[in-house]
N, C-alpha and C positions, 0 to 999 in steps of 0.2 A: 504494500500500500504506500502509495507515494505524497496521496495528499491528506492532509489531518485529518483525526476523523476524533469527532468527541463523544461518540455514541460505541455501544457494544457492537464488535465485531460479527456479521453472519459470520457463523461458523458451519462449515461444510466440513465432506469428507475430505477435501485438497488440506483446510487446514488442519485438523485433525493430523493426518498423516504426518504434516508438519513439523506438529509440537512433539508427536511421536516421535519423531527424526530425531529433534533439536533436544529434546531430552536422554535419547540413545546417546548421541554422539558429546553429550556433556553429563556426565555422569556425576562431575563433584558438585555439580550445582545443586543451591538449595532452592526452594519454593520463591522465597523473594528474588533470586537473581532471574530467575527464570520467566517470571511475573514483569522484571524489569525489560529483561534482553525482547520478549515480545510488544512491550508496546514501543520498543524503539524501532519494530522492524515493523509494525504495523502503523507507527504514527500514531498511537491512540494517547491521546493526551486533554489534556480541557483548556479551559480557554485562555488562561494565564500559559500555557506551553508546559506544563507539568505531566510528564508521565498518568496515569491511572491504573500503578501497579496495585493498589489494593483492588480496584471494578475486577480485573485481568486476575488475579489470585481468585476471585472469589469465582469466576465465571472457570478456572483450571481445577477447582474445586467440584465445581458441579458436573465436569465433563469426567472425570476420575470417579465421584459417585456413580455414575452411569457405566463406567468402566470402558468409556471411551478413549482413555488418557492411564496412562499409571505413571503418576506423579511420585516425586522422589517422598522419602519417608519427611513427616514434619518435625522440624525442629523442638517444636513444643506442642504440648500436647493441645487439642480444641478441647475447649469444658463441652461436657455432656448438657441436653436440657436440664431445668435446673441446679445446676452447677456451677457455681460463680466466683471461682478462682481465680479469673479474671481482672477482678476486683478487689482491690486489697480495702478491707472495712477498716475505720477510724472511729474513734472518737471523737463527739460532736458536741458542742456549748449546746447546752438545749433548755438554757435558761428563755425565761417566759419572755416575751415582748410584746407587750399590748400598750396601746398609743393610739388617738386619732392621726389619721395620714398625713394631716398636718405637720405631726410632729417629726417625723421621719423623710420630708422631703426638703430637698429634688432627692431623688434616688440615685446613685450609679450603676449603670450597668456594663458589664465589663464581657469578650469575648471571650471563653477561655483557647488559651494557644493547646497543642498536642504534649502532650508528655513534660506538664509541667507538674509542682505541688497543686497548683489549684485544679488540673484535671484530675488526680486522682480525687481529691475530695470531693471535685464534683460526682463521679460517678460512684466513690461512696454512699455520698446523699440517695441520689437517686436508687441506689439499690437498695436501700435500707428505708428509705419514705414513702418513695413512691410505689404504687401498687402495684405496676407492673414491672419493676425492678429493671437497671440497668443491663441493656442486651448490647452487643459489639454494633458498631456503628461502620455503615458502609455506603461508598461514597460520599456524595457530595452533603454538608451537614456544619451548624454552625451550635456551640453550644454558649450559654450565656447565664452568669453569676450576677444578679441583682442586689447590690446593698443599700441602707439607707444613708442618708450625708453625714450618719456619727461612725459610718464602716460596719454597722451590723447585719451580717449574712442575711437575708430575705426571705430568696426564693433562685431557683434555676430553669432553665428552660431549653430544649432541644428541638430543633429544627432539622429533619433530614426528608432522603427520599420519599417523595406522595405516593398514592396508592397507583397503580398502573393500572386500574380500569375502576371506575366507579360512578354508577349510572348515573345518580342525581345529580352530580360535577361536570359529570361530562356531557348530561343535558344544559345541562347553565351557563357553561361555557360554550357550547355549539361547534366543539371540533368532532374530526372524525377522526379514525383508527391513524390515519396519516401523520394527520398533524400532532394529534396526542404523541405516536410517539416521536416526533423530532423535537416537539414544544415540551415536554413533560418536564424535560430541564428546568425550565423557567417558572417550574411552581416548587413551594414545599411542603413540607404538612410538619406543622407543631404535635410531636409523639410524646411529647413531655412536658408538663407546664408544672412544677412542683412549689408549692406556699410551703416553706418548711412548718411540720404541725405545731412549735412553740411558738410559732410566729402567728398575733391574733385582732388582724387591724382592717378594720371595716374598707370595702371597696380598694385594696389593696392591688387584689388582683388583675383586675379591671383596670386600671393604671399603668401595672405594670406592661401587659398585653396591647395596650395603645400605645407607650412607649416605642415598644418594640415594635410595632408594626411600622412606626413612622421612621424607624432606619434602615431595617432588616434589609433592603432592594442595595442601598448603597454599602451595607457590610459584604452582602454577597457578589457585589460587583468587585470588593475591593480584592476578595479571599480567592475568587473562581472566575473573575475576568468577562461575568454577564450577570446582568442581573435576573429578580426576579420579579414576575407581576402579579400572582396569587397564592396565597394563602389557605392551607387547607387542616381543619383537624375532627378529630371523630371525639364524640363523647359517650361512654358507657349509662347509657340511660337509666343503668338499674343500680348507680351509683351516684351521678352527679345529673343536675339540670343546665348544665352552661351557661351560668349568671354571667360569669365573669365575659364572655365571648359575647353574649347578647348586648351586656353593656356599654362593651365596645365596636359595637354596629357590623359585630360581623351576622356576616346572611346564613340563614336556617336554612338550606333547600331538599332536607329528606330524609330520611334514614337508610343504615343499612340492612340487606336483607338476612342477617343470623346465621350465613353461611361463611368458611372459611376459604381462602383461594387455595389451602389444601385439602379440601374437601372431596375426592375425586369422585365419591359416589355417592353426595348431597344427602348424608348421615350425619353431620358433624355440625351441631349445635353449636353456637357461640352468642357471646351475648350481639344482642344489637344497640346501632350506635346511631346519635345523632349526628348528622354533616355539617359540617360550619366553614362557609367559604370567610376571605374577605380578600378581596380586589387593591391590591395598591399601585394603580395607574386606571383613567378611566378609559385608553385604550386597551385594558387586558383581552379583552377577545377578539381584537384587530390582531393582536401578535399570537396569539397564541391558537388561534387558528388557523393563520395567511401566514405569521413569521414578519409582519409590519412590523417594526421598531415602532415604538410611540417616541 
């Protein structure tokens, strides 16, 4: 492949045979080299020019489950489901804070960088608070540490990959199978929004989610070289009502239908969720349909 490409690679039998090759004849390599050396010969990179060895790891992953590829042994081990050694747990201040919101603003909100002190803690937090615990994160994805103006921890929140087909969204938007997937780039979906639970300060949340919606386009342009135009998150209806989403004018357009996209033979219960888009440009479906720039 000669010209860039920032999407995942068709994979055929030609490539296939390839990485089979390229792995015969490099035997010392490990998963990451291997990850790397294909997207330098494929061009597959994002929009700042950055390799996409982790997309490329995970896509040589799933082609060795299938038993299409037999990839070299892993360096380290992958946690099993529920297993999360991954995560190294900490101890947490989890002294009370309750305050009118008054008293705790302007907020800070800070990006966390990769493999610093504050990403382990963040994904501490989140494995230990939030209810669907911290899972590895893959691709494109920003995460974000909210304090108040005296420095005390918040709340966190994670932004990565949206759903890849999801009816109500993708009636609301008006694109087709086409555009969704060249466009899908350009949205993300909030998979974690975390109020730490010592933390106990009316319309808090709803603040902080405005905040963040009014940068998040120009974070993502600065980290991934495009930005993005919508917003998208699911809420567990048999858990929460989306106060905090509604407050900040994001759009209700449906729910989901209780099935799981590993569901192969429409057995497999899951809860259902409420959709919440929210639009940050008012030509989002000019681009994200057609690929207009606004």
């Amino acid at each position: 492949m000669n010209t860039r490409t920032f999407f995942r690679p068709n994979i055929t039998e030609v490539e296939i045979a390839f990485i089979n090759d390229l792995i015969a004849r490099n035997p010392s390599w490990l998963r990451s080299k291997l990850s790397k050396e294909l997207c330098l010969i494929w061009n597959w990179c994002d929009h700042n020019g950055n390799p996409k060895d982790i997309s490329c790891r995970d896509l040589l992953r799933q082609l060795d489950a299938k038993a299409q590829i037999c990839l070299p042994k892993a360096k380290f081990i992958s946690r099993k489901p529920g297993y999360r050694d991954h995560v190294q747990l900490q101890l947490h201040d989890t002294s009370e804070i309750t305050s009118g919101i008054k008293a705790i603003l302007p907020v800070r909100i800070e990006i966390v960088e990769p493999r610093t002190v504050q990403a382990d803690e963040f994904k501490s937090l989140i494995d230990q608070y939030h209810y669907l615990g911290f899972d590895m994160t893959v691709g494109e994805n920003i995460k974000y540490m909210v304090y108040s103006h005296q420095g005390q921890l918040l709340a966190c929140l994670l932004f990565g990959s949206s759903a890849w087909a999801c009816a109500p969204r993708d009636a609301f938007i008006g694109w087709n199978a086409a555009s969704r997937k060249t466009n899908l780039m350009h949205t993300t979906n909030n998979t974690r929004f975390l109020i730490l639970p010592w933390v106990r300060i009316p319309h808090l949340a709803s603040h902080i989610i405005g905040r963040v919606c009014r940068r998040i386009r120009a974070d993502w342009q600065k980290k991934y070289g495009h930005p993005v135009y919508l917003l998208e998150t699911f809420v567990e209806q048999n858990r929460f009502k989306g106060t905090c989403y509604k407050a900040a004018n994001w759009i209700y357009v449906g729910e989901t239908t209780g099935r799981s996209r590993n569901d192969r033979y429409k057995t497999l219960q899951v809860p259902i969720k409420d959709i919440y888009l929210y639009p940050l440009s008012t030509g989002f479906m000019e681009v994200l349909c057609h690929g207009t720039i606004d």
